[in-house]
N, C-alpha and C positions, 0 to 999 in steps of 0.2 A: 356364466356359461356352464352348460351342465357338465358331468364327468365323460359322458357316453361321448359328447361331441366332440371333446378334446382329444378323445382313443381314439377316434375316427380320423379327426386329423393329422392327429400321429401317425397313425395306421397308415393314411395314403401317403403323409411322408415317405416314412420308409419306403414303402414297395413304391412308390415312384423313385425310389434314391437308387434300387436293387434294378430296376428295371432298365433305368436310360445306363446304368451300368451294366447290364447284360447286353443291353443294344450296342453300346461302343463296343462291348469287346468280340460280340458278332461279327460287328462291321470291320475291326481291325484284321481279326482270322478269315473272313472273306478276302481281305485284299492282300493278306500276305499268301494263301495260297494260290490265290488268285496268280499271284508275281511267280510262286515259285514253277506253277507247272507250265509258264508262260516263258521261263529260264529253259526248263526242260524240253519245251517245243520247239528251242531256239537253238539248241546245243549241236544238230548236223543243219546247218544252213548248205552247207554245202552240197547236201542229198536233194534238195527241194531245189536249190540252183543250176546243180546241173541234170536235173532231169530232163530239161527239151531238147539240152544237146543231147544225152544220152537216148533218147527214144528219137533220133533224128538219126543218129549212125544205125539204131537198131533197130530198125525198122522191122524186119523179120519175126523181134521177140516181142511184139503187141502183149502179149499175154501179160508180161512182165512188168512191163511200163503200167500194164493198169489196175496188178498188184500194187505196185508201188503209191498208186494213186487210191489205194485204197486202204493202205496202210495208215497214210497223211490223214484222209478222212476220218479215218476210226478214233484216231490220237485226237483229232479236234471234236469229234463228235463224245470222247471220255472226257477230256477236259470240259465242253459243255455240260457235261450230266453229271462231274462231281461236283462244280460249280453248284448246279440248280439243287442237288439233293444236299448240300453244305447249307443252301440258305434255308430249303424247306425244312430242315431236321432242325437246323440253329432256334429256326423261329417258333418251331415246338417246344422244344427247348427253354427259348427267350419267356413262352408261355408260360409254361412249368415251374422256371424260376420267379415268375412275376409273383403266381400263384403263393408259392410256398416264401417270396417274401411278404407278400401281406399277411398270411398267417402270424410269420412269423413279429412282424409289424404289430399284430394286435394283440399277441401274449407279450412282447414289448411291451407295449404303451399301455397295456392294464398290471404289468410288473413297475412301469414309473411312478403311473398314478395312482399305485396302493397307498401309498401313504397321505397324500393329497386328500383322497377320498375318504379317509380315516379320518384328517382333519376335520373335513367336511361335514363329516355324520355327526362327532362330538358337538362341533359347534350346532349342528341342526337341534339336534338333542336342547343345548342348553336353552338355545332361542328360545324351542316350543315349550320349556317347562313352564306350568302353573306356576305364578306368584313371584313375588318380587323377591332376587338373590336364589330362587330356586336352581338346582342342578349345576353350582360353579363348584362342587365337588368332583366333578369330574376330571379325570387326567387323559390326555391323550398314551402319555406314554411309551412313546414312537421308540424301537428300537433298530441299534444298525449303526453303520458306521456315520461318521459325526460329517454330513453333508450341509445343502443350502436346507432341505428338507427340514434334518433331523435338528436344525437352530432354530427352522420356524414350530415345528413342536414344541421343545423348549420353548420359546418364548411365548407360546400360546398357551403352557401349561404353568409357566410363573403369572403371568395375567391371571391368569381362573386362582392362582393360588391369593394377590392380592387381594381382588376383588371377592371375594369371599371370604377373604379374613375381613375387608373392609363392611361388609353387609351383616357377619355374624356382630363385627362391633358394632354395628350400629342398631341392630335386635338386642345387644344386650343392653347399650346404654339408653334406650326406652324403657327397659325393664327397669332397672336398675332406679334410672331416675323415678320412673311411675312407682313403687316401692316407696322408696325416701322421700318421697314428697306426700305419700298417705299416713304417715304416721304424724307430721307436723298441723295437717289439716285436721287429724280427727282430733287432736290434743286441741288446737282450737275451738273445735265442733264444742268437746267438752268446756273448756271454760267458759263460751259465751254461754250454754247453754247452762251453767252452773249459776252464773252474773243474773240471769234474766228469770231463772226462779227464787230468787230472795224475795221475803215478802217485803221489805225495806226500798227496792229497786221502782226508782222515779219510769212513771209511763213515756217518758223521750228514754229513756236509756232502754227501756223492754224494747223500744220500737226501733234503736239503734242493733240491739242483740239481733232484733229479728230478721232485719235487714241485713247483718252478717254472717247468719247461718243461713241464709240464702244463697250470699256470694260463695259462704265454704260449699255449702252443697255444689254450687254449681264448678267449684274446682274440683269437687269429688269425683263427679260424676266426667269431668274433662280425665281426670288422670285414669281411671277405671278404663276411661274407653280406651287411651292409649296402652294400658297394661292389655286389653284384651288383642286389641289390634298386633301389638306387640306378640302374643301367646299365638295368633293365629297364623303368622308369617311362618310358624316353625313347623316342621314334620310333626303331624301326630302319632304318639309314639302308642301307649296304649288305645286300645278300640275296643267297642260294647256295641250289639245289638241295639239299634236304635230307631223305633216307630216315630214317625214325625208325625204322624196323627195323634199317637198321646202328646207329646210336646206341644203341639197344636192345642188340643183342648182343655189342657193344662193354664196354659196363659191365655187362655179367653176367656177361662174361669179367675183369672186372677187379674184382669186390665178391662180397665172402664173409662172410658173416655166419653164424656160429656156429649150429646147432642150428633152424636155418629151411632148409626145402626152396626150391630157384631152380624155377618154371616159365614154361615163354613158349611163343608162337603168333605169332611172325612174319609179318609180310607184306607188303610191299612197299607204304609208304605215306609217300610223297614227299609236300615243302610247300615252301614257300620262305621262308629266315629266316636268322640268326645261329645259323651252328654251334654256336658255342659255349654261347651261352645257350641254345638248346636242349638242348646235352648238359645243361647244369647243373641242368635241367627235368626230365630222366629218370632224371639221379642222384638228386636229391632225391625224388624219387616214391620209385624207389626203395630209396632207405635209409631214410624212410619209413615204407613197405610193411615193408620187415627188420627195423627196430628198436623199434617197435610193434607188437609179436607175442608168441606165446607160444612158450613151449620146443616142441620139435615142429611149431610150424606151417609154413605157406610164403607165400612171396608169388609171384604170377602177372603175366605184363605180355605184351601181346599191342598189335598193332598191324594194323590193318586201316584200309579206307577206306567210306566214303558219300559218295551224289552232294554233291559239293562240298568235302569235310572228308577228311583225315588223321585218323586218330584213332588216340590212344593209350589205354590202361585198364590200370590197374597195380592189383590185387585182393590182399589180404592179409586174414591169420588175424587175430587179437589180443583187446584186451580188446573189450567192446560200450562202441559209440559213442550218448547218443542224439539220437534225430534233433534234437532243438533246438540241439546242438551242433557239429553239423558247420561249420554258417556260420562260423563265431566260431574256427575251426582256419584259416584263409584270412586274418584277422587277424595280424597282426605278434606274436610274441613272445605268441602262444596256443601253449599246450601240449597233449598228451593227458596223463589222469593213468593212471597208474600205472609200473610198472617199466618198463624200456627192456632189451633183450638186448642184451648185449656192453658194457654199460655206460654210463657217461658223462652226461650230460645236454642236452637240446637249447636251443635259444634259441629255440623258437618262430616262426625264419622261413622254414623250409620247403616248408611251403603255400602263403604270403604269395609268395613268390618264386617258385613255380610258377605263382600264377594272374597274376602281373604280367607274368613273358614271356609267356606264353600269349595275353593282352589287346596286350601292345607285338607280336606277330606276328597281330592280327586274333580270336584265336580266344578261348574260353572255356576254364575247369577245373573243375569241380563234382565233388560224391563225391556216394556215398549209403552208409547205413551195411549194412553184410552179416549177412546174418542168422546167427548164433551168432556173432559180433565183428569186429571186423574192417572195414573200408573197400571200399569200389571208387571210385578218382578216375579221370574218363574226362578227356581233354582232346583239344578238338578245333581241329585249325590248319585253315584253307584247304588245300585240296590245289591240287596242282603239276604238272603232268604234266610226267615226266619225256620229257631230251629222248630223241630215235631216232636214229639215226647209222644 
């Protein structure tokens, strides 16, 4: 339920609470003076009783007799019209007060629900951050005396403190392990690779080497990605002018993939971030783009801007993607099925690690699938304006 709606209902609480309280006590001042000037009407009965005999002996004095009958009248006709001007005035009155309790009503109920609506925003905040364990830095930090409120603060701000020491542990021990476990792999790289250039080494042992520094490469290249994925979850701290069209043409000069046509549309579409992990954003697009393809096809990557955004879009041939499965490729160690060109097999973090820098520099990654197979993943960073000299 929103905040607004909750002040609303507060709000006609109160002034319905102020109002049937201004009515009773309307109605009770009604009937008590009501009572009294009806005491006061009451107090010569004796003047009003012997009037007929009195105007019966006095005949003579008419005049008097119909003073006195006009006295009676006047007294009923006042008590008639304090009566009537008591209720009209009250219930302006009644008005006036209802008025100025719902005011008072809704600087009420936006004084309760400050702090609520504090909670509110924080958590709103943290939902919307980009990326995973993003914005549990945050404190509420409710102050005031120590209420039902000011416990749920508290307890909303040792939460965020948990859960973000739990997410920073769990970035480090990614790092940490991807680290200690590249040094025992390349020491292996080395040995076999040492074993299998003797000239003495039997052709099944070369062929066993070679088949080892396969499987190491392919834990290399497993632990890399996890260091990188790892590196992207995190704030980036330093930033440099960065064109993703050089980056772009960079690695289209440097990756060939067998039997896929290279196309691009360059243009000058500066942002600010880590070089490096964005290069490692445009490689992974696209090889990709390359190796989820078919014989013959190609992959495309074109960079241009919109008010506000850099954007890159890397578009490829391949098998059909469907749509319910796109989301689930941006997941860790999701694959696409089928064959891969130029061989080999992925790990599934490609995507995963594309849309993680993308999110650690501000922006988004999404695809959509292309009609006869094939992908388009657009990614859009902040743009940059580049400096002028």
């Amino acid at each position: 339920m929103k905040s607004w709606t909750i002040r609303v209902r507060l709000t006609v609480l109160y002034g319905s609470f102020f109002f049937v309280a201004g009515a009773l006590l309307l109605g009770v001042t009604y009937l008590l003076v009501e009572r009294s000037l009806d005491r006061r009407a009451d107090a010569s009965p004796g003047l009003v009783a012997s009037l007929p005999n009195w105007t019966t002996t006095a005949r003579n004095d008419e005049q008097t007799a119909e003073t006195i009958r006009g006295l009676i009248e006047d007294q009923q006709r006042f008590q008639n019209e304090t009566m009537d001007s008591l209720l009209t005035q009250g219930s302006i009155a009644l008005v006036g007060v209802g008025v100025l309790a719902v005011a008072f009503g809704w600087l009420l109920a936006g004084r309760v629900l400050q702090p609520l609506q504090r909670i509110t925003e924080t958590a709103q905040r943290i939902a919307g951050a980009e990326g995973v364990g993003r914005g549990l830095h945050e404190r509420i930090a409710l102050a005031g005396p120590r209420d039902e409120v000011k416990r749920l603060a508290d307890t909303f701000d040792l939460m965020l403190e948990r859960l973000d020491r739990s997410f920073d542990g769990q970035r480090r021990f990614v790092a940490n392990a991807s680290h200690e476990l590249r040094t025992p792999l390349a020491m292996n790289r080395a040995l076999v690779e040492l074993a299998i250039t003797r000239a003495d080494v039997a052709d099944e042992t070369r062929q066993l080497g070679e088949a080892l520094l396969g499987v190491n490469e392919r834990h290399e290249r497993l632990i890399e990605g996890l260091l990188v994925l790892a590196d992207a979850e995190n704030e980036i701290g330093d930033r440099s002018l960065v064109d993703l069209s050089d980056i772009a043409r960079h690695i289209l000069g440097h990756t060939t993939v067998p039997a896929v046509q290279q196309r691009q549309d360059l243009h000058p579409a500066t942002t600010s971030g880590d070089p490096i992990l964005l290069e490692r954003l445009t490689h992974n697009l696209l090889e990709n783009g390359a190796r989820h393809n078919v014989a013959g096809g190609w992959v495309s990557v074109s960079t241009t801007t919109t008010p506000g955004w850099a954007v890159l879009t890397v578009t490829n041939t391949g098998p059909i993607v469907p749509v319910y499965e796109v989301e689930t490729l941006f997941q860790p160690f999701r694959r696409l099925r089928g064959e891969r060109i130029g061989g080999g097999r992925g790990f599934g973090l490609g995507l995963s690690i594309v849309r993680a820098i993308a999110r650690a520099h501000g922006g988004t990654a999404t695809a959509v699938p292309r009609d006869g197979g094939g992908l388009t993943v657009t990614v859009l960073l902040p743009f940059a304006a580049p400096v002028t000299r």
